[in-house]
C-alpha positions in Angstrom: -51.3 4.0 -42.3 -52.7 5.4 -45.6 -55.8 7.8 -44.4 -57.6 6.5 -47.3 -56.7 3.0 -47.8 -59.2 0.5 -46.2 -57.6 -1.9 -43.5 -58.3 -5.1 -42.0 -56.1 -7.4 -40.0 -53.4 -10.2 -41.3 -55.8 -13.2 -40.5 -58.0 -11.7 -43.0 -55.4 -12.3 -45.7 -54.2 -15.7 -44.6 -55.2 -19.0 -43.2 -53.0 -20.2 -40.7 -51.9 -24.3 -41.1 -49.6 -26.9 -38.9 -47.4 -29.3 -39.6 -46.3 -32.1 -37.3 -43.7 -33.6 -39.9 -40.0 -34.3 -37.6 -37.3 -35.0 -39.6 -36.7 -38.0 -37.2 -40.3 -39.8 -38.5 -39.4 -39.4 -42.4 -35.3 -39.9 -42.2 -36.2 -43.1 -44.0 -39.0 -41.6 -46.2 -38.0 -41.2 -49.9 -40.1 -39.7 -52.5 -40.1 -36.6 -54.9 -42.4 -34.0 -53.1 -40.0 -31.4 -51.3 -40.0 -31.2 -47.7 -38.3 -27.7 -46.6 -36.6 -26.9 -42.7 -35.4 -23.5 -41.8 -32.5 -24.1 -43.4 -34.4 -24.4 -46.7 -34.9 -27.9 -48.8 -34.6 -30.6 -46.3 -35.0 -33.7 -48.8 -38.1 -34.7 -50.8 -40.5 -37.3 -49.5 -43.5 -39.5 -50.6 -46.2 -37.2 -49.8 -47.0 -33.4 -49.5 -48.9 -30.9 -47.3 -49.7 -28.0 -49.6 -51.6 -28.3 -52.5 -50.6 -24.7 -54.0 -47.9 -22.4 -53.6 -47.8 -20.7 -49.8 -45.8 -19.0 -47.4 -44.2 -20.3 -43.9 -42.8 -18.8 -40.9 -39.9 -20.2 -38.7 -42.2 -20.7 -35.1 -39.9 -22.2 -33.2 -36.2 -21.8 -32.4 -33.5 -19.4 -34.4 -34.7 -17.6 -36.9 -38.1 -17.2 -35.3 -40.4 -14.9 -37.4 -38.5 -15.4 -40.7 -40.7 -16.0 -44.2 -40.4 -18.1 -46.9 -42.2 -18.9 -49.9 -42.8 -22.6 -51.1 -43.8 -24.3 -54.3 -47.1 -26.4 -54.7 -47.0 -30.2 -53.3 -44.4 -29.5 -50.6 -44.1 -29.2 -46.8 -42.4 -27.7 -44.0 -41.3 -29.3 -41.0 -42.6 -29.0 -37.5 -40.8 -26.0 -36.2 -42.6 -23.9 -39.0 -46.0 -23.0 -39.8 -47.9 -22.6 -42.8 -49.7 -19.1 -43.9 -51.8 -19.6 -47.0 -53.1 -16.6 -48.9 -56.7 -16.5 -49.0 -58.8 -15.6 -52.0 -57.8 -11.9 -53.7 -54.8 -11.4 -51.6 -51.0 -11.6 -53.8 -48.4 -14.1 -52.0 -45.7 -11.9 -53.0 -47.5 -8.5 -51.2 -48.1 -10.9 -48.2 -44.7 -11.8 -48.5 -43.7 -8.3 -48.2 -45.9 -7.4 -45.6 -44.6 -10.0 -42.9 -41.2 -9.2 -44.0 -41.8 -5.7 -42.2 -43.1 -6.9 -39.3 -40.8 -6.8 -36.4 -41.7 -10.7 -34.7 -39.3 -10.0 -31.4 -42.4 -7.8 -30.4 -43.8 -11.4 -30.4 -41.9 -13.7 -29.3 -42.1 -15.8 -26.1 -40.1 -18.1 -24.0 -36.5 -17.4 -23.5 -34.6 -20.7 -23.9 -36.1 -21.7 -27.0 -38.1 -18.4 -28.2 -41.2 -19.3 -30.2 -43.6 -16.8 -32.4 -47.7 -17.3 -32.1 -50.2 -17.0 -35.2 -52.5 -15.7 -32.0 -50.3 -13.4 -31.2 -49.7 -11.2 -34.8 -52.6 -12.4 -36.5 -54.2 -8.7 -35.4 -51.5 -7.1 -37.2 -52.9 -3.6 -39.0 -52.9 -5.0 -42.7 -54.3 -3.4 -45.9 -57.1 -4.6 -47.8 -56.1 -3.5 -51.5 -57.5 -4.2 -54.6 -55.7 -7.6 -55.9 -54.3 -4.9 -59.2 -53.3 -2.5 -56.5 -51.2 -5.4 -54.7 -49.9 -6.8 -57.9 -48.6 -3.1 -58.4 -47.0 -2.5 -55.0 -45.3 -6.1 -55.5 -44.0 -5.1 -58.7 -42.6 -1.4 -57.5 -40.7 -3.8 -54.7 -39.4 -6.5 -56.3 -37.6 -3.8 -58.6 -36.2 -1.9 -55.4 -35.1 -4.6 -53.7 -33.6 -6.8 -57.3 -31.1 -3.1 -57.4 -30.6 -3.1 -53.8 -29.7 -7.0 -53.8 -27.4 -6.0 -56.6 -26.1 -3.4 -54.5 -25.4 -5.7 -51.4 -23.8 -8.4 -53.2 -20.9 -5.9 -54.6 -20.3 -4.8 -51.3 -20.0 -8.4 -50.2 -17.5 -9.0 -53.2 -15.6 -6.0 -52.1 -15.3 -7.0 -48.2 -14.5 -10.0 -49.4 -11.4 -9.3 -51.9 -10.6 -7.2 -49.0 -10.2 -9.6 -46.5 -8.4 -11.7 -49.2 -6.0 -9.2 -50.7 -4.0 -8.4 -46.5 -4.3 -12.8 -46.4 -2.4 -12.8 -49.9 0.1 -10.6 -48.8 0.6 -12.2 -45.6 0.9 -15.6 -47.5 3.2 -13.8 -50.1 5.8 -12.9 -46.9 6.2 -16.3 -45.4 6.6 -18.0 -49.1 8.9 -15.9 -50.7 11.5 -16.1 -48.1 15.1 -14.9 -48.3 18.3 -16.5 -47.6 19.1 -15.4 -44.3 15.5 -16.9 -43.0 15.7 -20.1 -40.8 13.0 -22.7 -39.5 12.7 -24.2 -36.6 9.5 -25.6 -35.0 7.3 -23.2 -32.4 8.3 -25.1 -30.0 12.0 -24.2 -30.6 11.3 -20.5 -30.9 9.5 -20.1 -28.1 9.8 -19.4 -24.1 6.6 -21.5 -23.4 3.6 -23.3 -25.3 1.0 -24.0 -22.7 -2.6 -24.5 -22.2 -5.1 -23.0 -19.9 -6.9 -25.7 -17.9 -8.4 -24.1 -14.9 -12.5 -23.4 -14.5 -13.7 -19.8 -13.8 -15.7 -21.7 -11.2 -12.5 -22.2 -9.0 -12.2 -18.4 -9.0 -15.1 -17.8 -7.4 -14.5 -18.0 -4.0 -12.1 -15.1 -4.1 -13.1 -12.8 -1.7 -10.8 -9.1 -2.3 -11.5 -5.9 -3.9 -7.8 -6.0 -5.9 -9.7 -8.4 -8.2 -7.9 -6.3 -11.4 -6.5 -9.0 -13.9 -8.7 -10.6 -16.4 -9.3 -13.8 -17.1 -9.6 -15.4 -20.6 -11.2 -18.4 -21.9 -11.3 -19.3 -25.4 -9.8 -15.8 -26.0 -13.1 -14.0 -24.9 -12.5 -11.8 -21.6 -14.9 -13.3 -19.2 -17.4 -11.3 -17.8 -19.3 -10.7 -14.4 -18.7 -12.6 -11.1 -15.8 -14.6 -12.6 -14.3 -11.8 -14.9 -10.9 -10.9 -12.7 -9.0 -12.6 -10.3 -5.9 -11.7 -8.1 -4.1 -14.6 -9.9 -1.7 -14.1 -13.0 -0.6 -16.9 -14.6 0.9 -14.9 -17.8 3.2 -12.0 -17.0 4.8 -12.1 -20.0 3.3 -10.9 -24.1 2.2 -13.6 -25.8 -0.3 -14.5 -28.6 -3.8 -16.6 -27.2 -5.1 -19.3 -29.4 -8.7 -20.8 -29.5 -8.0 -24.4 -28.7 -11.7 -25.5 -29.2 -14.9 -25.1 -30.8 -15.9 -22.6 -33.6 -13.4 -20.5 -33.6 -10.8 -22.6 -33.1 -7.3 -21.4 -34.4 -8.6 -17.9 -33.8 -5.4 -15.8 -32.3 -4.7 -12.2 -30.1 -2.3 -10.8 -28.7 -2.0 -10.1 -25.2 0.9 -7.5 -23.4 -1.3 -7.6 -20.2 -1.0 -10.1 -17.2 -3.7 -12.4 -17.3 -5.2 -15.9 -16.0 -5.8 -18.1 -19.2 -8.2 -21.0 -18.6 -10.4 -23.7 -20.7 -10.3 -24.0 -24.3 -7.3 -21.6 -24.9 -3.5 -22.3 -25.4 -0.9 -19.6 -24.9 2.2 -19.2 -26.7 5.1 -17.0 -25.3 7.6 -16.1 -27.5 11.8 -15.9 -26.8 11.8 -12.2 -27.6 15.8 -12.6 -29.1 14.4 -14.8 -31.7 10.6 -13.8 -32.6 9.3 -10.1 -32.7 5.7 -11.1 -31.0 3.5 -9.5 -33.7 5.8 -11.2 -36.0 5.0 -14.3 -33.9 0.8 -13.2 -34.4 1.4 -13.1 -38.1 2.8 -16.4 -38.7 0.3 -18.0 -36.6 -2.2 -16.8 -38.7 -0.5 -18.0 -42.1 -0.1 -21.2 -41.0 -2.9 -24.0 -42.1 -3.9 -24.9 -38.4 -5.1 -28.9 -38.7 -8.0 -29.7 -35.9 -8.2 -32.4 -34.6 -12.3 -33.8 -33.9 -15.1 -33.9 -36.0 -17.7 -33.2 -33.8 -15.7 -30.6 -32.0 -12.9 -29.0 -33.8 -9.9 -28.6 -31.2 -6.1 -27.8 -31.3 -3.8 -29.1 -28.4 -0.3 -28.4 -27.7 1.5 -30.9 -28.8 0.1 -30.2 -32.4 1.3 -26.4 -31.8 4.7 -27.2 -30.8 5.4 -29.1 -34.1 4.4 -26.4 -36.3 7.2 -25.5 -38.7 7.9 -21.5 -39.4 10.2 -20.0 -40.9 11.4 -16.2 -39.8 14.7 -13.5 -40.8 16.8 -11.6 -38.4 14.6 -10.2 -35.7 15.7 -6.1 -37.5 13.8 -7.5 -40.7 10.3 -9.0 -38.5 10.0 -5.3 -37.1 10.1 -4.0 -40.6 7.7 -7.1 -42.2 5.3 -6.5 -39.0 5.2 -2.1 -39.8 4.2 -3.1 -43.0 1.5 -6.1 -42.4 0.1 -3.8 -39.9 -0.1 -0.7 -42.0 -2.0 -3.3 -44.7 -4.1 -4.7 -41.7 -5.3 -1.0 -40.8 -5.7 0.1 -44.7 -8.2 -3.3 -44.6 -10.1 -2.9 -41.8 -10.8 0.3 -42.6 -12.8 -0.7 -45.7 -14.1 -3.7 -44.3 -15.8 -1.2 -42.0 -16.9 0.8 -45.1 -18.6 -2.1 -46.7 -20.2 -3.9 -43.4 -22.1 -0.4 -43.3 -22.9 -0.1 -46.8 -24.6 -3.4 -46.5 -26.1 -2.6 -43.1 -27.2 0.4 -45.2 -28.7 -1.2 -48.0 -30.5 -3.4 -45.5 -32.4 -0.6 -43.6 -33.4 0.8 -46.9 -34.9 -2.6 -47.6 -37.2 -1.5 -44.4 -37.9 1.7 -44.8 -39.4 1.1 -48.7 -41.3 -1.9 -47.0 -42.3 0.8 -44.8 -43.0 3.0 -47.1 -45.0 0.4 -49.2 -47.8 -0.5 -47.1 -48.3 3.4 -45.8 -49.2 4.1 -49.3 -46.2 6.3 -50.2 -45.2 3.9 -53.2 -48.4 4.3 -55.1 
C-alpha cells in the first residue's frame, strides 16, 4: 500500500446487484436491450437491468472472478453479478483494481466453484481523488493498449509458426513423384483396431509387475488404473483420438501398451510404411467425424483413408527432414507462448504497481 494514500475497502466504491435472468426464461424474449453471459452478448431482449454503464463479475461456474464492463440499458445473466460504481469512483480504475485481485483466494465449492461479494468486498482499496483515478486509468490503459499490441504479434507469430511446418507437410503429400503409390490405410497396414476395454476391468489386478501403461484417448491414465500386466500392443504404432475434443489427435507409441476407450490404434507393415512416415500422413489427412454432438472417428472410416507414400529409402529421408522442421517450430512456439506469458505477468505487476502508488 501507498503510506500516504488514504484507504477504504471495495464495498466502499461499489454497490453490489443480482440478477435472476436464465437464458431458459427469455429464449423466446426478443427486444433490443442487450443481455450479456460469460461468454459476452447473449442476445438482446425487451427489457434491461442497468440503467448506466457498470461492471459484472462471473459468480458462478468457469471463469469465476472474471470482469467485464457493460453499456447502459443491459443485463447480465444469472451466473454473474452486477458491481456498480458509486458516486466519485472511475469504472475504468474499478475495472483495474478487480482485475488484480486474485478471486481463487475466494472461491468456494469444488464441483461448481462460485465467488461471494461477502467474501472480497473487504478487499484493501484506495480512496483517490476522482482526477487522481482518471490519471492512474489513463497511465494503464496506455501500458496495457502497447502490451496488447505486443501479445497479439506474438500470437501472429506462433501462429504462422504452426502454419508454416503444416504447409510443408501439406506441400510433401501434394507434390508427389512418380514412383509414389496409393493404397488405402487399411492396405498398408498390419492392424487398424480400436481399444474398447474400461480401466475399471483393470482394477482388480492384484501384482506389483503392474509396469505397462494404459492409454485412453491417447492420455496415459493415471493412479489406481494407470498400469496393468496386460499388453495388448507389442508392436510401434501411431494412437488416434477416436472421440471427443480432440478427436483426430495422433502419437506415436514404440512401447507395449493396453489401449482402451475412445482410442484407435494403427500398426503399420514396416516393409511398406516408415512409422513416423505413417504419423505424418495421418496428420495431413482431412480426418471427417462423424457426430454432431460428439465428434468421433471409428475404424471403418480409418481403413478407407487413401494415402499416398514413395519407396520406404525416400519416407526416412521425407521423415529427417519433417522432423528437423517440427523441432525448428516448436522451438519458437515455445519462444512465443512465453513472450505472451510474459507480457501477461507484466499486465500484473503494473496493476500492481498502480494501486501501490508507484505509477503516480
Amino acid at each position: 500500500m501507498m503510506k500516504d494514500w488514504e484507504y477504504g475497502v471495495l464495498e466502499d466504491a461499489v454497490n453490489k446487484g443480482s440478477s435472476n435472468i436464465s437464458l431458459n426464461k427469455v429464449k423466446d424474449d426478443e427486444g433490443e436491450y442487450p443481455l450479456f453471459s460469460a461468454k459476452g452478448l447473449n442476445k438482446t431482449i425487451s427489457f434491461f437491468h442497468q440503467e448506466k454503464e457498470y461492471l459484472a463479475i462471473i459468480k458462478d461456474g468457469a471463469g469465476i472472478g472474471r470482469v467485464s464492463k457493460h453499456p447502459a440499458k443491459s443485463s447480465v445473466v444469472a451466473t454473474m453479478q452486477y458491481l456498480i460504481p458509486k458516486d466519485g469512483f472511475d469504472i475504468g480504475f474499478i475495472q483495474y483494481f478487480l482485475n488484480g485481485i486474485d478471486f481463487q483466494k475466494h472461491r468456494k465449492g469444488s464441483t461448481i466453484p462460485h465467488v461471494y461479494f461477502k467474501d472480497y468486498k473487504s478487499e484493501p482499496f484506495p480512496l483517490l481523488e476522482l482526477t487522481q483515478q482518471k490519471q492512474i486509468v489513463k497511465i494503464v490503459d496506455q501500458a496495457f493498449t502497447a502490451i496488447d499490441k505486443a501479445k497479439n504479434n506474438a500470437k501472429q507469430n506462433l501462429l504462422n509458426a504452426k502454419q508454416l511446418f503444416e504447409s510443408y507437410l501439406q506441400n510433401v503429400f501434394e507434390n508427389k513423384g512418380e514412383d509414389w503409390v496409393e493404397k488405402t490405410l487399411g492396405e498398408v497396414c498390419e492392424n487398424i483396431f480400436a481399444g474398447g476395454d474400461k480401466p475399471k476391468e483393470y482394477s482388480k489386478l492384484k501384482t506389483d509387475k503392474l509396469n505397462i501403461p494404459i492409454y485412453a484417448n491417447a492420455v496415459k491414465l493415471r493412479g489406481l488404473y494407470g498400469f496393468t500386466n496386460i499388453a495388448r500392443v507389442t508392436k510401434p504404432s501411431v494412437t488416434i483420438s477416436a472421440r471427443g475434443s480432440g478427436t483426430g489427435h495422433t502419437e506415436l507409441r514404440k512401447e507395449h501398451f493396453l489401449p482402451i476407450v475412445r482410442l484407435i490404434v494403427v500398426i503399420p507393415n514396416s516393409d511398406l510404411i516408415n512409422l513416423e512416415f505413417l504419423k505424418h500422413i495421418i496428420d495431413s489427412l482431412v480426418i471427417v467425424r462423424s457426430g454432431s454432438a460428439i465428434p468421433q472417428l471409428t475404424v471403418p472410416v480409418i481403413k478407407k483413408y487413401q494415402v499416398s507414400f514413395p519407396p520406404i529409402q525416400q519416407q526416412q529421408k521425407i521423415v529427417k527432414k519433417l522432423n528437423a522442421l517440427q523441432a525448428q517450430t516448436k522451438k519458437l512456439e515455445i519462444i512465443y507462448e512465453q513472450k505472451i506469458a510474459d507480457l501477461e505477468e507484466l499486465k500484473k505487476s503494473i496493476l500492481q504497481k498502480a494501486f501501490s502508488g508507484a505509477l503516480t
